[in-house]
Every structure is written in structure tokens, then in C-alpha cells.
Backbone as a ProteinNet text record, in pm:
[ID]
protein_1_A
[PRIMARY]
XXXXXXXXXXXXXXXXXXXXXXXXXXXXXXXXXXXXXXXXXXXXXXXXXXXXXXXXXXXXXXXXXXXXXXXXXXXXXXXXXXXXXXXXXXXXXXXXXXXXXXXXXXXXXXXXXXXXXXXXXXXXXXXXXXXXXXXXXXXXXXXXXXXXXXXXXXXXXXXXXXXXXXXXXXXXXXXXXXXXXXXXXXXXXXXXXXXXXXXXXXXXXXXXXXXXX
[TERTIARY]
421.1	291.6	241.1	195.6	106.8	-11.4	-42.6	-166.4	-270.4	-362	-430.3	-441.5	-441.4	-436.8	-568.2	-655.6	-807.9	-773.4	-789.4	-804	-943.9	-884.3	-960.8	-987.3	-1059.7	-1099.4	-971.3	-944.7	-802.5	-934.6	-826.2	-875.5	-882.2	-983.2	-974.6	-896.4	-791.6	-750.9	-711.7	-773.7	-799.8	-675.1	-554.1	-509.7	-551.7	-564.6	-627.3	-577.9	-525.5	-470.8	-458.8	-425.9	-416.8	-209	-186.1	-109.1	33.5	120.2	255.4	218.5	78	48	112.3	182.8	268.9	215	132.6	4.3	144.9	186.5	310.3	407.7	454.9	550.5	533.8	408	338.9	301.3	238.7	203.4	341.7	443.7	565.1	598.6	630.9	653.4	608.5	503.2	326.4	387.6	372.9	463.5	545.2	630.4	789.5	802.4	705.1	710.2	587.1	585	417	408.7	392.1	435.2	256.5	195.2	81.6	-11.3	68.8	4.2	39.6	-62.4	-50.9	-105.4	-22.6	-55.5	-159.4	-293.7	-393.3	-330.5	-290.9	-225.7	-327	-322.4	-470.4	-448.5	-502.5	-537.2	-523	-446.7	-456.9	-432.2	-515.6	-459.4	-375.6	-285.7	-206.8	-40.6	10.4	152.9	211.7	323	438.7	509.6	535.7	716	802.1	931.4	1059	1073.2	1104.4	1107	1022.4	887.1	772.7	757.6	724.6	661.5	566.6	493.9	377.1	323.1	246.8	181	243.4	356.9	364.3	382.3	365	331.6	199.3	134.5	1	-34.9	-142.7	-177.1	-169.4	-110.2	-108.4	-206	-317.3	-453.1	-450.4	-479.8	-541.1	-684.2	-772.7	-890.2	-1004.3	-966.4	-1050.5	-1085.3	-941.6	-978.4	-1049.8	-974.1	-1007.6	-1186.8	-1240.7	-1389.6	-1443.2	-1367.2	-1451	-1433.9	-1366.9	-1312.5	-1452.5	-1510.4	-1639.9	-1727	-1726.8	-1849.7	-1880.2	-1782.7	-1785.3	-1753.4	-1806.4	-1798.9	-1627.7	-1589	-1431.7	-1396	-1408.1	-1353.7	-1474.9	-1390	-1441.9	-1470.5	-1402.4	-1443.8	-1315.3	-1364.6	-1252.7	-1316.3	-1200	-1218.3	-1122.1	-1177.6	-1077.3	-1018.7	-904.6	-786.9	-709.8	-684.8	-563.9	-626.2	-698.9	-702.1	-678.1	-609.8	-651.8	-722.7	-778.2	-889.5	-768.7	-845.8	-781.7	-875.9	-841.4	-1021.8	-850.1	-915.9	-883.4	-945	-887	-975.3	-1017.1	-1146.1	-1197.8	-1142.7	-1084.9	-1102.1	-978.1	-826.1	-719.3	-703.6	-819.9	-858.2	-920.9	-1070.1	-1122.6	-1040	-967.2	-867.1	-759.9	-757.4	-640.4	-707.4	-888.6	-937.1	-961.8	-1023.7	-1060	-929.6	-806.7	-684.6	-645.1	-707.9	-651.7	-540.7	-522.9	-451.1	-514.6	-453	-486.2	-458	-522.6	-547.1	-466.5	-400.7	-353.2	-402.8	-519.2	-548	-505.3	-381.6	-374.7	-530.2	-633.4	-716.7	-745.8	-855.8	-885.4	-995.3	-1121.3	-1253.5	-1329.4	-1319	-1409.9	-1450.2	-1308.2	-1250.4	-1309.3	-1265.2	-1283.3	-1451.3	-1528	-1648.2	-1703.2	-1700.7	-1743.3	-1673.2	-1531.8	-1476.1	-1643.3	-1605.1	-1740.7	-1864.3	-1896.1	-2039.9	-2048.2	-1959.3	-1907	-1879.9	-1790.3	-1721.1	-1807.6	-1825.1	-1912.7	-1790.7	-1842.3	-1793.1	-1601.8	-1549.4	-1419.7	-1362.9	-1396.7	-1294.4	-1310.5	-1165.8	-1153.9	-1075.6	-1136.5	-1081.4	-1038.3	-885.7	-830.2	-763.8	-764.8	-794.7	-646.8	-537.5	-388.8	-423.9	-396.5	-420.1	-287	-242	-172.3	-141	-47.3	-38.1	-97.7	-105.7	-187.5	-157.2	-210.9	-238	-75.8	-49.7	88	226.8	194.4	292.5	276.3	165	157.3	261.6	215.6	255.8	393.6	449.6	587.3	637.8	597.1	593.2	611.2	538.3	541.8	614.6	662.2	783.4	895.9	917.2	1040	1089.3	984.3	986.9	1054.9	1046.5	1085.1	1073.4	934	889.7	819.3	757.4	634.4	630	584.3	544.5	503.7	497.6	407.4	270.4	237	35	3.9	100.8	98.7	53.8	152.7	97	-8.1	1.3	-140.8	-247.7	-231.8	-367.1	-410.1	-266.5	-276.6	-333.4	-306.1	-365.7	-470.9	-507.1	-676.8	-723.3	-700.9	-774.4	-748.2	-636.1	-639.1	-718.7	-783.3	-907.3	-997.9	-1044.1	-1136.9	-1160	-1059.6	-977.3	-1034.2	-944.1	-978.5	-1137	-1219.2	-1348.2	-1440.6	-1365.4	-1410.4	-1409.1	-1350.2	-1325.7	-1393.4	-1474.9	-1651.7	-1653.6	-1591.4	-1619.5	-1543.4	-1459.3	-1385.8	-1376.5	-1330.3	-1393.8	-1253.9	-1118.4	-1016.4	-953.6	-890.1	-878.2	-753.9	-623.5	-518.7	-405.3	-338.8	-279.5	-146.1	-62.8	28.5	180.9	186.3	294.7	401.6	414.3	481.2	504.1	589.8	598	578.2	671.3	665.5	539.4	516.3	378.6	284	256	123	169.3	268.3	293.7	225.5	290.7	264.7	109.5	55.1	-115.3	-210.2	-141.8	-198.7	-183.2	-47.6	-11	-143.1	-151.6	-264.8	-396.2	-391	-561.8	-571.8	-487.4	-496	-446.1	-373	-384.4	-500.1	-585	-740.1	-830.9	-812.9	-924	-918	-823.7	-793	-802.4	-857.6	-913	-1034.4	-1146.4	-1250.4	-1307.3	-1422.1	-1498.7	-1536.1	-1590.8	-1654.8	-1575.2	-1430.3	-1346.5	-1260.2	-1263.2	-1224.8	-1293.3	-1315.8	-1409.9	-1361.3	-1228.8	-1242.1	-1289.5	-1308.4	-1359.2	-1529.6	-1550.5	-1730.6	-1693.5	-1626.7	-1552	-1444.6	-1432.9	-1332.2	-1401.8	-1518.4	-1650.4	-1700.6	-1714.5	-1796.8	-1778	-1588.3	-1494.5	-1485.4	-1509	-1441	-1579.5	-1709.6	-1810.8	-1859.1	-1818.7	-1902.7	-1865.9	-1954.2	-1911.7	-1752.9	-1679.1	-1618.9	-1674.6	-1722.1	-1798	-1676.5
10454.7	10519.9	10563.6	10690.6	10698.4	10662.2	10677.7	10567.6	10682.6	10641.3	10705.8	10637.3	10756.1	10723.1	10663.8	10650.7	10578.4	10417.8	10338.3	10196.9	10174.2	10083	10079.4	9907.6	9911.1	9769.7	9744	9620.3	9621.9	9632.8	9655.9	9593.4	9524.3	9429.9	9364	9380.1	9371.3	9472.3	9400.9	9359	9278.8	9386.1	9310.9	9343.3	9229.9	9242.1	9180.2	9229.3	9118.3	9162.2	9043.2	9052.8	8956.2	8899.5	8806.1	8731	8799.5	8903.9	8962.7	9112.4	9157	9313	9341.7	9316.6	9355.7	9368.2	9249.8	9287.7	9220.7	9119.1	9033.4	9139.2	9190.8	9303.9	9403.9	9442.9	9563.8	9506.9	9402.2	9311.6	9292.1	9223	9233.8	9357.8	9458.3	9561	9654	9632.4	9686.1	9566.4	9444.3	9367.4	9393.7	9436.6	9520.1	9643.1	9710.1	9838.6	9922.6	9777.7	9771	9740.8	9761	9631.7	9560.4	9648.7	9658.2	9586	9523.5	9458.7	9317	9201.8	9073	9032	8926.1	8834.8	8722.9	8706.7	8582.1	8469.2	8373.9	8238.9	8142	8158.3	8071.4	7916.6	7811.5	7637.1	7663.7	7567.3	7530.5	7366	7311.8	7157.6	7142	7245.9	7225.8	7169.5	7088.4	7034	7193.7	7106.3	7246.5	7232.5	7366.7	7362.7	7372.8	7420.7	7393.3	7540.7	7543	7640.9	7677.5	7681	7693.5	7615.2	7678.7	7634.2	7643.8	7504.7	7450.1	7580.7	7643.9	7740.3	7886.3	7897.6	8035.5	8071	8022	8020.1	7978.9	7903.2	7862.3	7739.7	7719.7	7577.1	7464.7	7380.8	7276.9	7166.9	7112.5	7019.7	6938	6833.5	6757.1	6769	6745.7	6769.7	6728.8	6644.3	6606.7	6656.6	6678.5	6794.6	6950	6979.4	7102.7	7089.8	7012.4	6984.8	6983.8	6963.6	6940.3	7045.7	7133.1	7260.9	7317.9	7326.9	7409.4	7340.9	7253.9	7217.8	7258.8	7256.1	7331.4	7519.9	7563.1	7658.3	7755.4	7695	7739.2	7848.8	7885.9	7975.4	8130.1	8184	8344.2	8328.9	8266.2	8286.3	8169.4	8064	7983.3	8000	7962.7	7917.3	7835.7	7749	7674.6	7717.5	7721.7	7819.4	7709.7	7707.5	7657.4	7476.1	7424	7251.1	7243.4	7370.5	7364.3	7471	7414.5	7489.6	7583.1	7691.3	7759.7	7851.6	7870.1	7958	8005.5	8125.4	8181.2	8157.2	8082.9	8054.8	8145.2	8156.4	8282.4	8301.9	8199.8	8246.8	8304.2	8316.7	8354	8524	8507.4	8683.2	8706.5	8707.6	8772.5	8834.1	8756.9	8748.6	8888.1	8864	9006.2	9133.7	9103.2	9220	9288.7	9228.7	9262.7	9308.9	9272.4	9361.8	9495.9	9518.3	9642	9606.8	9487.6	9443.8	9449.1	9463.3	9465.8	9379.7	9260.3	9151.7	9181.8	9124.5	9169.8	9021.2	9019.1	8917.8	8922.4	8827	8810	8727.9	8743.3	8636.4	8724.5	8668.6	8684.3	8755.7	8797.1	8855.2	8802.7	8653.3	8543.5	8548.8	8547.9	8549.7	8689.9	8777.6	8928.6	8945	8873.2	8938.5	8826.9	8702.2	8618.4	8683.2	8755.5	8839	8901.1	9000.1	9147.9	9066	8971	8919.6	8879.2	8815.7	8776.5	8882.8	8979.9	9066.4	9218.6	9273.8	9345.4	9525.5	9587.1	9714.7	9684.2	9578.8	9512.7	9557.2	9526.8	9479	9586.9	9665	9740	9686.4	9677.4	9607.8	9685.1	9641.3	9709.1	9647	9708.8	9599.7	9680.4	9645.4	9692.1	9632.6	9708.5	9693.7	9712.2	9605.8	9655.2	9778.5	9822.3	9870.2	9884.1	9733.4	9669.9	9559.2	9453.4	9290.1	9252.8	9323.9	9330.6	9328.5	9393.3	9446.4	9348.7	9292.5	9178.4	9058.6	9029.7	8881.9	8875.9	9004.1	9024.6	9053.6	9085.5	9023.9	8915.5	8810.6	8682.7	8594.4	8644.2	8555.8	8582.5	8743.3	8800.1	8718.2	8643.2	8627.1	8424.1	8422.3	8289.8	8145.8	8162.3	8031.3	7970.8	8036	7954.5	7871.7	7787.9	7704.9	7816.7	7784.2	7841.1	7796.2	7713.4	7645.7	7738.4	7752.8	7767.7	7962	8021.3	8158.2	8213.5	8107.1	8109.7	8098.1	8052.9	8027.2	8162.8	8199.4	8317.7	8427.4	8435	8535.6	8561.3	8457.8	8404.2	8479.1	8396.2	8421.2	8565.7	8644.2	8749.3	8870.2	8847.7	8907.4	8957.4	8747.5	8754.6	8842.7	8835	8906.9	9057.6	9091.1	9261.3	9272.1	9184	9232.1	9241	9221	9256.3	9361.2	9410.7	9566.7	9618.6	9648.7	9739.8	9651.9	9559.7	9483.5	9547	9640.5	9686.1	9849.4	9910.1	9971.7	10087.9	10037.2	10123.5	10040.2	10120.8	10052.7	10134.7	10074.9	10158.3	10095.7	10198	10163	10152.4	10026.9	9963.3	9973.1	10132.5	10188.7	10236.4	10215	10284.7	10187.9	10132.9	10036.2	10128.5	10231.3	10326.4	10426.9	10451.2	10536.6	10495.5	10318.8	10269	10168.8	10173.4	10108	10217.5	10349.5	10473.2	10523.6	10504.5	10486.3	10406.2	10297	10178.6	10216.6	10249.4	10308.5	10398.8	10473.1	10604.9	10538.3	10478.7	10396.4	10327.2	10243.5	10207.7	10255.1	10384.6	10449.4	10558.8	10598.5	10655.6	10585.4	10442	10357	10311.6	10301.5	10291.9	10398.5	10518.1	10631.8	10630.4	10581	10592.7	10542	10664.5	10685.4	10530.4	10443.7	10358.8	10199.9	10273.3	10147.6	10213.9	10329.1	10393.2	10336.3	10250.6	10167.1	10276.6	10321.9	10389.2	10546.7	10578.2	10696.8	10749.7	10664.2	10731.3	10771.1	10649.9	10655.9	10824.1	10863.9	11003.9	11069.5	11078.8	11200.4	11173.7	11103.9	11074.8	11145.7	11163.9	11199.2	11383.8	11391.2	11538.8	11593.3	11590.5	11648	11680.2	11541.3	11549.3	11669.9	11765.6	11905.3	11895.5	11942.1	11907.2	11918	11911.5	11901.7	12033.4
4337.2	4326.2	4462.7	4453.5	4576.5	4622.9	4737.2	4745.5	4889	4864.9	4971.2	5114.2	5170.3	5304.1	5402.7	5325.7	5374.9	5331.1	5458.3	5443.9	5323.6	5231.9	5091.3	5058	4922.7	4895.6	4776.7	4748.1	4638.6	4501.5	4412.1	4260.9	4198.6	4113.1	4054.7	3916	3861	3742.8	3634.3	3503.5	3405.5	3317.4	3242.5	3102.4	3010.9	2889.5	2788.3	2694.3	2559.9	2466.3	2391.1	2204.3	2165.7	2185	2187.8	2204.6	2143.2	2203.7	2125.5	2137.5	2185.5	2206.7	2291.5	2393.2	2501.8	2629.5	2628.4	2784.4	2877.3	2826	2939.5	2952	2871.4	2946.9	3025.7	2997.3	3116.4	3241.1	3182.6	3370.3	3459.3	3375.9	3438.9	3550.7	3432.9	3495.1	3579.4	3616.9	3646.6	3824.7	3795.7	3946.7	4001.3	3955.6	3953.9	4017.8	3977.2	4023.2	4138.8	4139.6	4257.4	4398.9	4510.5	4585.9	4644.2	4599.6	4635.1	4531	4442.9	4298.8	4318.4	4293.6	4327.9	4171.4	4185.4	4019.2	4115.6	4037.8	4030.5	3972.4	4064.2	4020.1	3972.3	3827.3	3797.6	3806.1	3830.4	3818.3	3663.5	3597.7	3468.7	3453.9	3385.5	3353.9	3231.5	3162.8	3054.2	3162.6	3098.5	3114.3	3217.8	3308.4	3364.1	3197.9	3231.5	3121.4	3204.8	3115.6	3227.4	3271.5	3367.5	3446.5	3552.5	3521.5	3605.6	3722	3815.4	3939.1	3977.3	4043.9	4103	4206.2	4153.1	4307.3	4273.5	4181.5	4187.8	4024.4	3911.6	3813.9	3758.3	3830.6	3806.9	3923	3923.4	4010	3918.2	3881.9	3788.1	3881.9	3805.6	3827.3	3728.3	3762.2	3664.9	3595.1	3517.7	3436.9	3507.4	3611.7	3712	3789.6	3884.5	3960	3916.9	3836.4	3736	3793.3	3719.7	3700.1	3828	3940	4033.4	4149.7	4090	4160	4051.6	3953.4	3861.1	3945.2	3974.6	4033.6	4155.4	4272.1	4392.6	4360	4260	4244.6	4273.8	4302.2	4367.1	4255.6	4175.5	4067.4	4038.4	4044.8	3988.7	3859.2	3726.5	3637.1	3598.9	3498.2	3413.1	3242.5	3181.4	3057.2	2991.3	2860.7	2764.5	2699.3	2673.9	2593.2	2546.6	2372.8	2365	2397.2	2394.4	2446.6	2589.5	2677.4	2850.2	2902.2	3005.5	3095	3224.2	3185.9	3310	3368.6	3517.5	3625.6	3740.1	3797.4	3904	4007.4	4120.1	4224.9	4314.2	4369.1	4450.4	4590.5	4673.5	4831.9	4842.6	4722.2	4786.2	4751.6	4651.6	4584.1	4613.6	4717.4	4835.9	4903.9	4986.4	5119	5043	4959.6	4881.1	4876.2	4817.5	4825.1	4926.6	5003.3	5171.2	5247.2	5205.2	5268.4	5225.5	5055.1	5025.8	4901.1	4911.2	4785.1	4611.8	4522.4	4426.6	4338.7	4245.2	4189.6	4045.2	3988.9	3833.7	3777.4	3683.3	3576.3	3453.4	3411.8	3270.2	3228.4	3150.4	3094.7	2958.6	2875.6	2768.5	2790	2662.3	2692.4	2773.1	2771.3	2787.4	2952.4	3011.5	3120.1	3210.9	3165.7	3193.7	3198.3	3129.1	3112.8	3221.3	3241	3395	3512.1	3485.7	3653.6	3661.8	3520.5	3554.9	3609.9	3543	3591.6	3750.2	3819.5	3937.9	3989.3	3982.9	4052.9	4019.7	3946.8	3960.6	3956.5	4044.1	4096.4	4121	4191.4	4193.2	4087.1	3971.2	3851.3	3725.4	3657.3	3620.5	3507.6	3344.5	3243.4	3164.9	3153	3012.4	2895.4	2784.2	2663	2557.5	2531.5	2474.3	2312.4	2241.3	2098.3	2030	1963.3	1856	1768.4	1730.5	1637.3	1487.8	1442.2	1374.2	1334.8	1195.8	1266.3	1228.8	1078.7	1046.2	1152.3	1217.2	1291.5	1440.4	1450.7	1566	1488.5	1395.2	1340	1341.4	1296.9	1336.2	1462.1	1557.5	1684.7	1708.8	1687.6	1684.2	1619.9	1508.7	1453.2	1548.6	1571.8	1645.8	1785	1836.2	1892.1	1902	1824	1778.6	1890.7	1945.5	2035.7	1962.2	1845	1825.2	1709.4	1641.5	1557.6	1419.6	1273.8	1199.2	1205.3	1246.1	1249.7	1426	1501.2	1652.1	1608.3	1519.3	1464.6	1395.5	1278.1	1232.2	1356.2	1413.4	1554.9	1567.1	1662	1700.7	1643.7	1502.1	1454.6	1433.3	1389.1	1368.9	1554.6	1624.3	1717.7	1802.8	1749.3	1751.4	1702.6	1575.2	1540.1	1613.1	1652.1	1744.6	1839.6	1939.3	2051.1	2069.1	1934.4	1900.3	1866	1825.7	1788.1	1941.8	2039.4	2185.9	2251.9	2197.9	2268.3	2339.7	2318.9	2365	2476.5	2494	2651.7	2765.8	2759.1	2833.9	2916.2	2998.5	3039.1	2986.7	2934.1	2889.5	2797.1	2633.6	2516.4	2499.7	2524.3	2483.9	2371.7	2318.3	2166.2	2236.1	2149.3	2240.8	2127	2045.3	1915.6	1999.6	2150.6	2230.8	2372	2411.1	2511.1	2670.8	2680.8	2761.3	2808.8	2681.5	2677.4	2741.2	2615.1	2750.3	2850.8	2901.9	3043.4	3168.5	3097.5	3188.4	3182	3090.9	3095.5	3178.9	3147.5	3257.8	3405.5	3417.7	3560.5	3623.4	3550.3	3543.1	3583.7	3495.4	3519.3	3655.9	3666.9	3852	3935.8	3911.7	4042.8	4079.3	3945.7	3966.3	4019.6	3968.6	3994.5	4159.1	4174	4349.2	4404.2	4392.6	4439.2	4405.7	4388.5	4347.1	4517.6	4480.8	4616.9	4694.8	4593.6	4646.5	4639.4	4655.8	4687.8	4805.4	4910	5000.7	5155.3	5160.6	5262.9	5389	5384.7	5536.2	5524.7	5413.3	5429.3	5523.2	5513	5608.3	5730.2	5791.3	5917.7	5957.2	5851.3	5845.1	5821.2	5734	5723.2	5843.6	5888.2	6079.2	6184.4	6190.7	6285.4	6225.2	6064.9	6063.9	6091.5	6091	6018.1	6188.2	6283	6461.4	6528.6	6581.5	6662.9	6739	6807.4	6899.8	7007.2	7125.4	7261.9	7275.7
[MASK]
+++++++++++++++++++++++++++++++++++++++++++++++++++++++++++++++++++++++++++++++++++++++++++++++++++++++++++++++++++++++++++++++++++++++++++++++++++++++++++++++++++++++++++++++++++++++++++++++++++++++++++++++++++++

């Protein structure tokens, strides 16, 4: 992607989706094809699984700590998901924004709407929709990790999910893996052109606009 040549502020950049819409494959690939795109390593107090690593899959905490990281305010925005608590901590996503880096949040509505409240002008939410609910659930079997009570969840709380929409600031249909990977693309590389995330631009209206002596 191209990028502008004015030293800029990063993005805050929210995907949201219910659970098998394909938000994990676009984020993937969206990392992949970025270099300028950073995943938010959120604190969660749910169990590691196998594979995962401490610090670059998530911060694994205990419920204690968890709590006492809300209390010192340390988090941009957490929530309970699932029987565990999970929050993005604020000082290592400052330090990203203030370089020009750009933030990628997997979270839910819940999540997305405390970034917006916190973050403000930063954070640019987009919301991947199914095909439809049919065609999720089969997703989810296809996928063969999950439990039948573990799907039923999902679906249920997939509803939910979708009855959020209007919380978001871009709502794209997800009948095409390619299509909206390449949409999303679109959306943050506009949104990282937006006037009032160009921090070095005044400084260049300053220099072009001064007489020459």
C-alpha cells in the first residue's frame, strides 16, 4: 500500500464480526500484507492453549491481576467474553500511535464502542457480515473446533453481534473473501489520509505558503 509522505498519527482500526464471518482471515492477511499494521496484544485471564505464546498471542494474567490493571486504569477498553475478561492495554498503543503505526483490534461491539468512547477521532470501526445466519453456522461446523452447546452459543450471540451494526462507522458483506479483504484494504488506506491524522502537514502548508525572501 501506499502511504503518504507527511509524518502522520497511526490508526486505531476495529474489525468486528460474529464468530466464522471471516474477520480472522482478513486480519491475518491485512498483517501479512502490511508492514505498517500492528496487532493489539490484548491481557486475557482465559487458560494458554497449545501453541500460543505469552506476550505475542495475548498477555496471559491472572483475574487478579486482570482487576487490578481496571483499577489503575491501564486499559483502553476491556470486556467479559466467553467466562474471560479481556482489555487492551493503553501505553504500548499510544507509543504505536504517536509513531505513525497503525493498531489492528480484533474485539466485539462492546469493546469497539469503549475504544470510540476513549479514543475518539483515533479509531475507525468496521463491522463484516455474513452472508446470512445459515450460512455462518455452516461455517462453524466446517470448521470442526467447536462443541455443539459451544455453536449453539455462538449463534445465539451472533444475533446479538449483528443487531450492532449502526455502531460502526463501515458495514461490509463478507459472500466474497477477496472482495471484502480488498474493501477493508480501501478503508484504511483512506482513513490514513484523512486530514486530521497528517500531523506533519501544517508544518508543509507553513514552508509552501512563506514568500521566498
Amino acid at each position: 500500500m501506499a502511504h503518504s509522505s507527511f509524518k502522520r498519527r497511526g490508526v486505531l482500526f476495529i474489525l468486528s464480526s460474529p464468530s466464522g464471518a471471516g474477520k480472522s482471515t482478513i486480519a491475518r492477511r491485512l498483517l501479512a500484507s502490511d508492514s505498517n499494521l500492528k496487532m493489539s496484544v490484548s491481557a486475557t485471564t482465559r487458560p494458554m492453549r497449545p501453541g500460543e505464546v505469552d506476550g505475542v498471542d495475548y498477555h496471559f494474567v491472572d483475574l487478579e491481576h486482570f482487576r487490578e490493571m481496571v483499577a489503575d486504569h491501564q486499559f483502553l477498553e476491556w470486556a467479559h467474553v466467553f467466562n474471560h475478561r479481556y482489555g487492551s492495554p493503553a501505553k504500548p498503543i499510544e507509543e504505536m500511535l504517536s509513531s505513525g503505526l497503525d493498531v489492528l483490534f480484533d474485539i466485539d461491539w462492546q469493546g469497539a464502542q469503549q475504544l470510540y468512547q476513549t479514543c475518539g477521532g483515533d479509531v475507525v470501526r468496521v463491522f463484516i457480515l455474513p452472508p446470512s445466519m445459515p450460512e455462518l453456522e455452516n461455517r462453524l461446523r466446517t470448521r470442526g473446533t467447536d462443541s455443539e452447546e459451544v455453536i449453539t452459543g455462538r449463534m445465539q450471540r451472533a444475533a446479538a453481534e449483528v443487531s450492532h451494526w449502526d455502531g460502526y462507522d463501515y458495514v461490509l458483506l463478507n459472500d466474497d473473501i477477496d472482495r471484502c479483504f480488498a474493501e477493508v484494504q480501501h478503508i484504511l488506506e483512506a482513513e490514513r489520509l484523512k486530514r486530521h491524522r497528517q500531523t506533519g502537514l501544517i508544518g508543509f502548508i507553513r514552508k509552501l505558503t512563506t514568500p521566498v525572501a
